[in-house]
C-alpha positions as CSV (number, residue, x, y, z in Angstrom):
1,X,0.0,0.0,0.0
2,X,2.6,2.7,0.9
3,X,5.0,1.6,-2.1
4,X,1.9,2.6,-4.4
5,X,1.2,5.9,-2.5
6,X,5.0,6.5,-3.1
7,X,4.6,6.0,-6.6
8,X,1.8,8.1,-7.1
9,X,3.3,10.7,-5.3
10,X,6.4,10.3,-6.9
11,X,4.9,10.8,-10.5
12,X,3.1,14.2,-9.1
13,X,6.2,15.6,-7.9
14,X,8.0,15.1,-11.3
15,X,5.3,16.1,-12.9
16,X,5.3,19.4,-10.8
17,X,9.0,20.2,-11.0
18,X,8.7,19.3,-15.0
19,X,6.3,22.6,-14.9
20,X,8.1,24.5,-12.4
21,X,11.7,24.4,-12.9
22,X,12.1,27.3,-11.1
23,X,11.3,25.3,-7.3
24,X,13.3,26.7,-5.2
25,X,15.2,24.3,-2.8
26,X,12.9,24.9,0.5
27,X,10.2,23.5,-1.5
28,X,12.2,20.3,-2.5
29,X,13.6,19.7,1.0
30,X,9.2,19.8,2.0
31,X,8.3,17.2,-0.8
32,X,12.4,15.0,-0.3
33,X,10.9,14.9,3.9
34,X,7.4,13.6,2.6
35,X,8.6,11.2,0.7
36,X,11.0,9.9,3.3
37,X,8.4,10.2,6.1
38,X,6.5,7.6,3.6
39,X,9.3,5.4,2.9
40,X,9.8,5.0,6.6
41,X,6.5,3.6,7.2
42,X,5.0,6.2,9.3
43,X,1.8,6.8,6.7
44,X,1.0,10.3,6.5
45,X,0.5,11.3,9.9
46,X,1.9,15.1,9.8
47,X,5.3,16.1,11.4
48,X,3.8,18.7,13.8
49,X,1.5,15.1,15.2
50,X,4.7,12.7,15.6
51,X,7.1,15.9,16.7
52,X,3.9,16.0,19.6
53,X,4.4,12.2,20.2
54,X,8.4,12.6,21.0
55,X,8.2,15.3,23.0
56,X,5.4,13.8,25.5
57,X,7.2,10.7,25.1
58,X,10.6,12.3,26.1
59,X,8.6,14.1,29.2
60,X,6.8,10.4,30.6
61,X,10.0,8.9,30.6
62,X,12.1,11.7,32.2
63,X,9.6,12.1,35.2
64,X,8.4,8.5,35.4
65,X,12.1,6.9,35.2
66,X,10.7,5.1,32.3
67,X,14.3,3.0,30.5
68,X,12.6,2.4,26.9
69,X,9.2,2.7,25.3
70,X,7.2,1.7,22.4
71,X,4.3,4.1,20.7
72,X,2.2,3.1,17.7
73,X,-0.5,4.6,15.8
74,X,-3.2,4.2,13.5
75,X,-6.0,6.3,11.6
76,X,-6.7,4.6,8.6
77,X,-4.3,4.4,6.3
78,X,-1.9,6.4,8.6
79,X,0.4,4.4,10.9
80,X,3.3,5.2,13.2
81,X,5.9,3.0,14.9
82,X,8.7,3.9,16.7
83,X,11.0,3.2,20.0
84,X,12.7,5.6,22.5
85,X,15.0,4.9,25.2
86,X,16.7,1.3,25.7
87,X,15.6,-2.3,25.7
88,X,18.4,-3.1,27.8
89,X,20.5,-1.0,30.0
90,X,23.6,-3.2,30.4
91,X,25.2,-3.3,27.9
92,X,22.9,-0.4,26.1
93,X,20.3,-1.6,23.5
94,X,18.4,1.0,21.9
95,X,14.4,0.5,21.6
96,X,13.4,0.6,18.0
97,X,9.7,0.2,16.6
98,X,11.3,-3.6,16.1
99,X,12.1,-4.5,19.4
100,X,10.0,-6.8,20.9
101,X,8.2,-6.7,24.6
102,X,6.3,-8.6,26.6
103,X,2.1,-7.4,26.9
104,X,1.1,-9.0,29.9
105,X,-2.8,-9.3,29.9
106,X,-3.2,-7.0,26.7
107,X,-2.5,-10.8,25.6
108,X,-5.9,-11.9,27.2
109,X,-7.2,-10.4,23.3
110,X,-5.3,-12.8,21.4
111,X,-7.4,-15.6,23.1
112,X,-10.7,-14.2,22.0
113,X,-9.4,-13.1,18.7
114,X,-8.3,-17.2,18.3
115,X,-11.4,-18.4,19.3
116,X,-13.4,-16.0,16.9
117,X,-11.3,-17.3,14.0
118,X,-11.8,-20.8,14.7
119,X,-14.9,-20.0,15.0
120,X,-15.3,-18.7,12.1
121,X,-13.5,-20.9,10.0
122,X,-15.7,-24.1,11.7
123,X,-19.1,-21.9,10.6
124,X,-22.0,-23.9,9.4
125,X,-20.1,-27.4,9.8
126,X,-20.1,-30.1,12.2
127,X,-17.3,-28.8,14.0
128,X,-18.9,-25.2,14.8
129,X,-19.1,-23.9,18.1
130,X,-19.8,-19.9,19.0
131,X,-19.7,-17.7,22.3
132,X,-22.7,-19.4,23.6
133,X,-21.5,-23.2,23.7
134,X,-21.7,-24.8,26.9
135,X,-18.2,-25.9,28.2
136,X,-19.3,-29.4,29.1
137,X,-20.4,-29.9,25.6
138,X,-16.3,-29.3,24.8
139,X,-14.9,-31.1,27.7
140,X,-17.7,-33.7,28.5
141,X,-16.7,-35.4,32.0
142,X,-13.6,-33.3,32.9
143,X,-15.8,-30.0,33.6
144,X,-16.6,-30.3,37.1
145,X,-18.0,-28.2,39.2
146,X,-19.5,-28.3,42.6
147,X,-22.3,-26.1,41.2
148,X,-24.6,-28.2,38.6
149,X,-26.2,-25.2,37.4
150,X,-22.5,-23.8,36.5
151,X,-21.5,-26.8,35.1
152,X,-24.8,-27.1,32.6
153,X,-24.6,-23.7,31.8
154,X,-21.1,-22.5,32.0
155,X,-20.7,-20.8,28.4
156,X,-17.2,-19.9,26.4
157,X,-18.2,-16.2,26.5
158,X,-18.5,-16.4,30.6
159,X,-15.1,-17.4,30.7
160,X,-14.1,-14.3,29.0
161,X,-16.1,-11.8,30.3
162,X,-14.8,-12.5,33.7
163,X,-18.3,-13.2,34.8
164,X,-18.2,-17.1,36.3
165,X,-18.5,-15.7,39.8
166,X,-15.3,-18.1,40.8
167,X,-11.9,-16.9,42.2
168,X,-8.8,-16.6,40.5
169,X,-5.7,-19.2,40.5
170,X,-1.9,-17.8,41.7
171,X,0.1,-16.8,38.4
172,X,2.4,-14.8,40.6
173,X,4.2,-17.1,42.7
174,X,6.0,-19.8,40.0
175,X,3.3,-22.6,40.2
176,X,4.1,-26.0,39.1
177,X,3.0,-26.8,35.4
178,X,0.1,-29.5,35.4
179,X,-1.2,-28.8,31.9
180,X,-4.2,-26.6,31.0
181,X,-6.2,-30.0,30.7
182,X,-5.4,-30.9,34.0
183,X,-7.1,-27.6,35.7
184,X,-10.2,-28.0,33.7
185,X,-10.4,-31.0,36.4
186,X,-9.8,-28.9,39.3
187,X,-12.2,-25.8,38.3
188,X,-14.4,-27.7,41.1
189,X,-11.3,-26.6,43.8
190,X,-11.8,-22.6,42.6
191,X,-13.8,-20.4,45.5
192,X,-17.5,-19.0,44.6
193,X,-16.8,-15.5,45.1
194,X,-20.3,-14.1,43.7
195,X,-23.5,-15.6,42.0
196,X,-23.2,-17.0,38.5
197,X,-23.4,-13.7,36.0
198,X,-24.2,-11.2,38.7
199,X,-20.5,-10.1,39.4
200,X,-17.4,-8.9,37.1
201,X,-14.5,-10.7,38.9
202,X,-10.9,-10.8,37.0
203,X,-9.4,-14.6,36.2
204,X,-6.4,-15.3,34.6
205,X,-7.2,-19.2,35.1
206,X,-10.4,-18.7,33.1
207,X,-8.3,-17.6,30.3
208,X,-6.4,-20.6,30.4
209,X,-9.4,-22.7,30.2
210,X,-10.7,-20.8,27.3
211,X,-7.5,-20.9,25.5
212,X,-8.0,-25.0,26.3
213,X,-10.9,-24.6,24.2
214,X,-8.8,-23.8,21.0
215,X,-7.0,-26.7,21.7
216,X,-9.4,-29.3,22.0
217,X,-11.4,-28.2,19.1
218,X,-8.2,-28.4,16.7
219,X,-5.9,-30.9,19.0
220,X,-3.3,-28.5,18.3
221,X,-1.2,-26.1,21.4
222,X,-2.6,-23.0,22.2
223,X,0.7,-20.8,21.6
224,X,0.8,-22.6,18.5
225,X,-2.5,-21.7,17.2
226,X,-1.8,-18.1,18.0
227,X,1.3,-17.6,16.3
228,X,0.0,-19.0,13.3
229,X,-3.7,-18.0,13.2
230,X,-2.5,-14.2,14.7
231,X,0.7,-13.8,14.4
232,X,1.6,-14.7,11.1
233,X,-1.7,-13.8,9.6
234,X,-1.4,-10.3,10.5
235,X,2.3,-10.3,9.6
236,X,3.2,-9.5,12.9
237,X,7.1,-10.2,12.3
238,X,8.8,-9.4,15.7
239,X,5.8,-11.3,17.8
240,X,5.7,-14.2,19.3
241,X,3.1,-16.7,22.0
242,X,5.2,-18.7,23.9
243,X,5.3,-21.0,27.0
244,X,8.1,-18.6,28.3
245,X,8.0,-14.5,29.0
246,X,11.5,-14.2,30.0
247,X,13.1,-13.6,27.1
248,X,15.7,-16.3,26.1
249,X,19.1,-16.4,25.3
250,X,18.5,-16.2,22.1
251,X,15.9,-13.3,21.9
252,X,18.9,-11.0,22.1
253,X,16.4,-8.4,20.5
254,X,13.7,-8.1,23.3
255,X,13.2,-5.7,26.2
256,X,14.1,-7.0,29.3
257,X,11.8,-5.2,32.6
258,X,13.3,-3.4,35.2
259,X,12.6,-2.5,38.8
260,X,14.0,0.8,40.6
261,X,16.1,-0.9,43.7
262,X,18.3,1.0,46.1
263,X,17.9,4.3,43.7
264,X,18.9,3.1,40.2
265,X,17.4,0.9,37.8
266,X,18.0,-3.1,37.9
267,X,16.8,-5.6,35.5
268,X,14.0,-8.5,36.7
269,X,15.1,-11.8,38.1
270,X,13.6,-14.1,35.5
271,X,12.3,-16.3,38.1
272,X,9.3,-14.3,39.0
273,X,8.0,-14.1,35.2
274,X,7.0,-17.8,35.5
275,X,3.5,-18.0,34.0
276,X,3.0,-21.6,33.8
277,X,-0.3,-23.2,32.1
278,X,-2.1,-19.6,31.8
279,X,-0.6,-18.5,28.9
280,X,-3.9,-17.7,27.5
281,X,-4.1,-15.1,30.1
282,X,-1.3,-13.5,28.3
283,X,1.9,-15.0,26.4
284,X,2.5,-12.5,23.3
285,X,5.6,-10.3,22.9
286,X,5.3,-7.4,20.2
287,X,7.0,-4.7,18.7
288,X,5.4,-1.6,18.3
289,X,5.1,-2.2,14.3
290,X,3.8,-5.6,15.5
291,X,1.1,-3.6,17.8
292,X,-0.4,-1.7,14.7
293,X,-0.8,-4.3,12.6
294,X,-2.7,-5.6,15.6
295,X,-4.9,-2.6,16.4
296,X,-5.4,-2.4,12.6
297,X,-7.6,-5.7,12.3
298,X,-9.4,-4.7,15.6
299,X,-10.0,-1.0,14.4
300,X,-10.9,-2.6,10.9
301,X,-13.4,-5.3,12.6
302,X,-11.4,-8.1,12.3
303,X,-9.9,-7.7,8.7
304,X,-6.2,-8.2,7.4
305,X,-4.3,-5.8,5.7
306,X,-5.2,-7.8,2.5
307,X,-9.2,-7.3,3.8
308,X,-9.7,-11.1,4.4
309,X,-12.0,-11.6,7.5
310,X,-10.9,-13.5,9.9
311,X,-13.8,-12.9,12.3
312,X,-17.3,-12.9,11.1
313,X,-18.7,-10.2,11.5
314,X,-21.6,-11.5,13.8
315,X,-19.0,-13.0,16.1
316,X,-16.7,-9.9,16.2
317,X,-19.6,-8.0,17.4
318,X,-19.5,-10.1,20.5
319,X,-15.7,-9.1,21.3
320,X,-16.8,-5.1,21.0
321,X,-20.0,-5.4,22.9
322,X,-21.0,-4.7,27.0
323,X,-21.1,-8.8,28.5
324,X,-20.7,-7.4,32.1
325,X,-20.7,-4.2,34.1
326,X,-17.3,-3.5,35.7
327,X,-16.2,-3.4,39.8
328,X,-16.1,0.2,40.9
329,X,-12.7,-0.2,41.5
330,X,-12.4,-0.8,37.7
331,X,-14.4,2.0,36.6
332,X,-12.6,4.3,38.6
333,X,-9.2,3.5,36.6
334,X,-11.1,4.3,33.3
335,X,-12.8,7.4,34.3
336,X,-12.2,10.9,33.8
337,X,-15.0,13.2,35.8
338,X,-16.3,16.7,36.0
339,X,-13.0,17.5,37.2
340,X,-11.0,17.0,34.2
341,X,-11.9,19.2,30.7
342,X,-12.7,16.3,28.7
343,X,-14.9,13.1,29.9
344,X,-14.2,9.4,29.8
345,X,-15.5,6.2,31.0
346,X,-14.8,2.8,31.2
347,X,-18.0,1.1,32.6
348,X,-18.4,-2.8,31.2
349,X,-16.0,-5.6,29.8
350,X,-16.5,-7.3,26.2
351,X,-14.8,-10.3,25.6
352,X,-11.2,-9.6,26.4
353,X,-11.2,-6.0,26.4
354,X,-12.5,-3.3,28.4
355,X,-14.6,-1.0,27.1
356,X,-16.5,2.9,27.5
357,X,-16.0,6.3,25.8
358,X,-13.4,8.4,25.2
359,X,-14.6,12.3,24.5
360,X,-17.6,10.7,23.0
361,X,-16.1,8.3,21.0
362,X,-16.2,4.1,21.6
363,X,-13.3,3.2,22.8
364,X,-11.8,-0.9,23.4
365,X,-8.7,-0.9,25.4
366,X,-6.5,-3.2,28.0
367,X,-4.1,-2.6,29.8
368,X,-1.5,-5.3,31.4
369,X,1.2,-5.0,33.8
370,X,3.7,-7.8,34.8
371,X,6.4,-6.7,37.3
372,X,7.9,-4.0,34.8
373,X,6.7,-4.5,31.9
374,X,3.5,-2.7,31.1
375,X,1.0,-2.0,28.1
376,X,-2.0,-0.9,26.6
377,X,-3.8,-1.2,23.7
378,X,-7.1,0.7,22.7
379,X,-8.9,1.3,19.4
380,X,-11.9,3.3,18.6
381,X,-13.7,1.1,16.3
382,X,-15.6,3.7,14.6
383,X,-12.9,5.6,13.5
384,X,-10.8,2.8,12.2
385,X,-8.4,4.1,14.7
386,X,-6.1,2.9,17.6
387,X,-2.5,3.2,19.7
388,X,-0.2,1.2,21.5
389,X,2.3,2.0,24.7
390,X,4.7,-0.3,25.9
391,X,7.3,-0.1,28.0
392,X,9.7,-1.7,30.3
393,X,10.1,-0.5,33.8
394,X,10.2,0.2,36.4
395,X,8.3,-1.8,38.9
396,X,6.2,-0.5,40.7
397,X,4.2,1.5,38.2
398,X,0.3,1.7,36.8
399,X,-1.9,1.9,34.5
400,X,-3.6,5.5,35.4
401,X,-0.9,7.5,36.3
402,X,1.9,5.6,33.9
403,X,0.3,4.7,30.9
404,X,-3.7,6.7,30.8
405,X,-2.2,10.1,30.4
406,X,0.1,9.6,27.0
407,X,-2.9,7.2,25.5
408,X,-5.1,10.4,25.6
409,X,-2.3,11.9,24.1
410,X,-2.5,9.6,21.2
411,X,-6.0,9.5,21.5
412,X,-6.6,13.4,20.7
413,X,-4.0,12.9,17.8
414,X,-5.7,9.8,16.4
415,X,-9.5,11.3,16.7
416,X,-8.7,15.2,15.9
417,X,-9.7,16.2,19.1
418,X,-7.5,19.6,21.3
419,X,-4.7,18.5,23.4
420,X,-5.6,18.9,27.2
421,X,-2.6,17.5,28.4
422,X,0.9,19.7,28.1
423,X,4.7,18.1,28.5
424,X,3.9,19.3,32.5
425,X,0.6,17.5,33.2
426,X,1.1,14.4,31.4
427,X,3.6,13.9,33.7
428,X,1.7,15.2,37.3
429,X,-1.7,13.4,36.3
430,X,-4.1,13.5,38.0
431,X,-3.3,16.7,39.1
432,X,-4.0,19.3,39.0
433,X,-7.5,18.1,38.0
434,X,-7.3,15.7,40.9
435,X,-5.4,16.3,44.0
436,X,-3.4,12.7,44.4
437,X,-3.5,12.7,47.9
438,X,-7.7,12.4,47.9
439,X,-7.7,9.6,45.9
440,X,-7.3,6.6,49.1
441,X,-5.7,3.9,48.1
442,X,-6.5,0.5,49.5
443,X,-5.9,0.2,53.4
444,X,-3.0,-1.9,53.2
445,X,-1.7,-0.9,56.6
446,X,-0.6,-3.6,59.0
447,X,-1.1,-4.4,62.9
448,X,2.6,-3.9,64.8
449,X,4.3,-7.2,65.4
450,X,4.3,-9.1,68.9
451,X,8.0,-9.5,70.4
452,X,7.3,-12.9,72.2
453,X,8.9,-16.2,71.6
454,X,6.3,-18.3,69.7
455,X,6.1,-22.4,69.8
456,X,7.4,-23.1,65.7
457,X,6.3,-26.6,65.6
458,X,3.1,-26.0,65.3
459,X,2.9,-24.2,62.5
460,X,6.1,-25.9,60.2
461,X,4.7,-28.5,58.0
462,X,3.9,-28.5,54.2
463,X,0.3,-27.3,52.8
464,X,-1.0,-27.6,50.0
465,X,-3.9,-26.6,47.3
466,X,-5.5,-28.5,44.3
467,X,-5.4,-24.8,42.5
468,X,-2.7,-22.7,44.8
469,X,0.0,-24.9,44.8
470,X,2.2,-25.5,47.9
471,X,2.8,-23.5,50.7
472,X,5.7,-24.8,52.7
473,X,6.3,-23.7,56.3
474,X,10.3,-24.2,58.0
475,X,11.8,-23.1,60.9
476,X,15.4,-21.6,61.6
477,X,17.3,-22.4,64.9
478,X,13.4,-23.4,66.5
479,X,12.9,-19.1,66.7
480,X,12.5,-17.9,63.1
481,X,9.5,-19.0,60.4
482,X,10.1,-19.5,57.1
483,X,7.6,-19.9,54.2
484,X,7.8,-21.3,50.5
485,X,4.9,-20.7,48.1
486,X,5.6,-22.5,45.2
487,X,8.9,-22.0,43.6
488,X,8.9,-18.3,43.7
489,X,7.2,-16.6,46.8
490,X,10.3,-17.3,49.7
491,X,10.7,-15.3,52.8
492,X,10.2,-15.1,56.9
493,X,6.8,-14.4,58.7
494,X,6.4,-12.6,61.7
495,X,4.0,-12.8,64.3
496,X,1.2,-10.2,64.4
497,X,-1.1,-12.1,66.8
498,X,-0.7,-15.7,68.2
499,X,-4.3,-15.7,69.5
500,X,-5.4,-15.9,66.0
501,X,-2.8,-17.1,64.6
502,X,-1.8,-14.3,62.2
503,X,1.7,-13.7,60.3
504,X,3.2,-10.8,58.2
505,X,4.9,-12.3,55.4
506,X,8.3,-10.5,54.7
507,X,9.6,-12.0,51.1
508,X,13.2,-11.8,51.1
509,X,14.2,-12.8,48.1
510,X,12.6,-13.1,44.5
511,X,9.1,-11.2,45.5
512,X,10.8,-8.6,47.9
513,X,10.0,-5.3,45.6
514,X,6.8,-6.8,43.9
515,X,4.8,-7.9,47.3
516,X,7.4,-6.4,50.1
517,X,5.7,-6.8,53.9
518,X,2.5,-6.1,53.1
519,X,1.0,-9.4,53.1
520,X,-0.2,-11.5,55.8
521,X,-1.4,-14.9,56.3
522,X,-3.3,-17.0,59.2
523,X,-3.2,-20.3,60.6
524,X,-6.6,-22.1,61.3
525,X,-7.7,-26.2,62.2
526,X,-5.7,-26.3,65.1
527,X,-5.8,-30.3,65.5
528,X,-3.2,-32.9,67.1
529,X,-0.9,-29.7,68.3
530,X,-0.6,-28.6,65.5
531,X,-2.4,-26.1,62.9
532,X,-3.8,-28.1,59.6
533,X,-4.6,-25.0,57.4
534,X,-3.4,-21.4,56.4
535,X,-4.8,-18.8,55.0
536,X,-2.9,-16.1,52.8
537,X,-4.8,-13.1,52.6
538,X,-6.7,-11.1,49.5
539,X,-4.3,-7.9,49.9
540,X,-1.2,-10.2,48.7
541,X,-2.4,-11.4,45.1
542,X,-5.9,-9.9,44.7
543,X,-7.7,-13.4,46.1
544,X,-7.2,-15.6,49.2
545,X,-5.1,-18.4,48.9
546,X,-5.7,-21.4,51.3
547,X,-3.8,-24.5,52.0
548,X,-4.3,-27.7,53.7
549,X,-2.0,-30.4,54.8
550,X,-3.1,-34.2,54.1
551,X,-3.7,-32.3,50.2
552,X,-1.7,-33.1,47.3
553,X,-1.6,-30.8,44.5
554,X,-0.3,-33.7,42.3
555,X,-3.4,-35.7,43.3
556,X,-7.0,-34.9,42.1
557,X,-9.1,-36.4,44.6
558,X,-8.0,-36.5,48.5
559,X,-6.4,-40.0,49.6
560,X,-8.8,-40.1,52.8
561,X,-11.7,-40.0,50.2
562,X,-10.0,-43.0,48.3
563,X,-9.7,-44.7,51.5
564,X,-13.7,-45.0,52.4
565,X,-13.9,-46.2,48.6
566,X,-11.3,-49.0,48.8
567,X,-12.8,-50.9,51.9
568,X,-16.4,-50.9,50.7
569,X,-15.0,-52.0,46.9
570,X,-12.9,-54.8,49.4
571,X,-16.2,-56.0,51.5
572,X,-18.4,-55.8,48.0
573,X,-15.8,-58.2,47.1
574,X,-15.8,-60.4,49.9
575,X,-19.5,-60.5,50.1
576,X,-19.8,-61.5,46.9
577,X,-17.6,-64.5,47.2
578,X,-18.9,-65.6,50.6
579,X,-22.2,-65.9,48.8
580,X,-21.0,-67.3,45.6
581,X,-19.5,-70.0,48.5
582,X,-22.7,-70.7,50.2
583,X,-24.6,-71.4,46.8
584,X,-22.2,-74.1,45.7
């Protein structure tokens, strides 16, 4: 497309100077910088646009100690790509509009995206299935659930929507691969949080289960199918779905995330990027050229560069439209009030993308955030129009005072709309629209530890959960507890209250500037002197995680169950020979 806009241009420029031989040479340097702005791939947004782009970009990453970024844009035709900063800080690797970086949950679009295309491509044959299939028509026996309503009417788009009512699974703390198969199984495991439909609860495991879907209606890998029903249909060069985040040895090229430690900037421990079996919650790396080719089909409603649908129409609908009203908590990330000069809202989820108004315009986005690396996507999809932010560090940072104020940036440029925002406020949003210090944040505070010797036994044994993983309690020198969640989440507890059995958990290694001391767990079933259960509370990961001893998270079903089963089986058995002896 842009080699036949060069041509074309090409021809009316010699066609021009052929007339006017008297052009004098300011003129040629205007048409010699069109023509390269073309060449470059960067469409036909207008210098005074992009200039606008790298000077708010320069100002984010100043004031937010930002080490590299990615920006893309779309109207149209137009597109933009480029990278600032670096990649990689030791030794130095520049970020280009090539260089690869991991999305996080803006991956949680891919899944939908592959499901829509298999869907469509299944249309109107045996093999179809749409957002409305039940999921124990797709995994017969294995979908169990406690709840037989769930279980009967447990649909592919609830999975998405985030609206199943059930708790999350821990994709923080390195849990052990089991295969996404296996957790279909233990769906039964997951806490009800809220009714069935009635409540918008965030679940990376659901994704997984959804992304299972691909693969047992193709018997082919999930990161697989995205890579080739995605990635390399869109022509998304640099990207990649893969059972790793971290990138490799070999992916020399991508941006590796950083966290601010001790005053300077130091790069992740790969350990703590473990995402195990939900991938489908979020597994692509992209470039920022990757990105628009990406928020072209979604802007374009589900067409290729080429204008091949992927997605039906009727089922790309379902991706763009409100399935379930958003937590206030959520809405309040999205929202610009009466405060601000222009309005926004973010009020309902689709199917893998959140969605509102922007200035009174649709607007799809997701953000996703993954200890340093961040993202967001968003696309107005009746404008044909969209952007992309990436970046790489540092840890801690957010959506809504990170990422929010350059998308509206991009936004304005994108839509046509006046600039609000200025190199000074992009950087001190909220303010001065919003004073920072009146917006609360969660009550995170903790009780002050108790000084007094406590008994470790107790408490030291090995826990675990059918969905959580294992929690492993030690002790040093019979004074100091230790704790082990999984392979990643390590560190000491102290005491907050022995009377119920309450612990701060201080991760010391690993976890230490993602979670820090402000989580807490508790002991409960207090049986044969020692405690049989512990609790580690929602202000950790976002849910409670419980663990049991006598539980196996290798095992399915409990042993003690089994045991019950066995002796019956072994008196049906001796029954029926002592009666098969009597009648002879």
């Amino acid at each position: 497309m842009f080699t036949k806009i060069i041509n074309a241009h090409s021809r009316s420029v010699y066609n021009s100077f052929s007339i006017h031989r008297t052009m004098n040479a300011q003129h040629l340097m205007t048409v010699l910088v069109v023509l390269c702005t073309f060449a470059s791939g960067q469409g036909s947004f207008f210098q005074n646009e992009t200039d606008l782009v790298d000077a708010m970009v320069s100002a984010v990453m100043r004031c937010k100690n930002i080490p590299g970024m990615s920006v893309s844009m779309v109207r149209g035709g137009d597109f933009f790509a480029k990278g600032y900063g670096h990649a990689r800080l030791d030794p130095p690797l520049n970020w280009t509009s090539q260089t690869p970086a991991y999305l996080a949950s803006v991956g949680k679009a891919f899944t939908s995206a592959l499901l829509g295309v298999l869907m469509t491509e299944t249309r109107n044959t045996a093999n179809s299935f749409y957002w409305d299939t039940k999921l124990s028509s797709i995994f017969g026996d294995d979908f169990r659930l406690t709840n037989d309503y769930l279980r009967t009417e447990m649909t592919i788009k609830d999975l998405l929507s985030h609206r199943t009512g059930l708790s999350d699974t821990d994709v923080y703390t390195g849990i052990q691969r089991i295969g996404r198969a296996e957790f279909v199984k233990r769906l039964q495991y997951l806490p009800t949080l809220s009714p069935f439909r009635e409540q918008w609860i965030f679940n990376n495991l659901l994704y997984a289960i959804a992304g299972h879907v691909g693969e047992k209606r193709t018997g082919q890998g999930y990161e697989s199918l995205v890579n080739s029903k995605i990635v390399a249909a869109l022509g998304m060069s640099q990207a990649s779905c893969g059972t790793e985040i971290y990138p490799t040895s070999s992916q020399t090229n991508y941006a590796l995330p950083y966290h601010f430690k001790n005053g300077k900037l130091e790069v992740g421990d790969s350990r703590i990027y473990k995402i195990g079996d939900v991938g489908p919650a979020g597994c692509v790396s992209a470039s920022a050229e990757d990105l628009g080719k990406w928020v072209q089909f979604m802007a374009s409603g589900g067409k290729t560069a080429n204008q091949t649908q992927l997605i039906h129409p009727d089922l790309f609908k379902e991706i763009t439209k409100a399935q379930r009203l958003l937590d206030e908590s959520s809405v309040s990330r999205f929202t610009l009030d009466s405060d601000y000069p222009v309005s926004a809202s973010g009020t309902w989820y689709g199917l893998g993308w959140y969605g509102g108004y922007y200035r009174g315009h649709k607007r799809l986005l997701h953000p996703g955030n993954r200890y340093g690396y961040s993202a967001v996507v968003g696309f107005f999809p009746d404008k044909n129009a969209g952007f992309s932010i990436s970046i790489n560090g540092p840890w801690y940072n957010d959506y809504r005072t990170y990422l929010s104020p350059l998308s509206y940036v991009l936004s304005d440029i994108i839509l046509g709309e006046n600039q609000w925002l200025d190199n000074n406020t992009v950087c001190s949003f909220p303010a001065p629209y919003k004073n920072p210090s009146s917006i609360v944040p969660l009550n995170r505070s903790m009780p002050r530890d108790e000084t007094i010797p406590i008994e470790t036994p107790k408490y030291v044994g090995i826990y675990q959960s059918r969905v959580f993983g294992t929690m492993t309690i030690g002790q040093i020198n019979g004074q100091i507890l230790t704790f082990q969640m999984n392979s990643a989440g390590i560190g000491n507890l102290s005491i907050i209250s022995r009377a119920d059995g309450s612990f701060r958990m201080i991760f010391n290694e690993l976890l230490n500037d993602v979670v820090g001391s402000d989580c807490s767990l508790q002991f409960g079933s207090f049986n044969n002197e020692s405690y049989q259960s512990v609790k580690v509370a929602s202000n950790c990961f976002y849910t409670t995680y419980e663990y049991k001893k006598g539980v196996e998270f290798e095992e399915l079903e409990d042993k003690s169950a089994a045991v019950p089963l066995s002796k019956w089986s072994a008196l049906g058995v001796c029954l029926f020979v002592a009666i098969s002896l009597m009648c002879t």
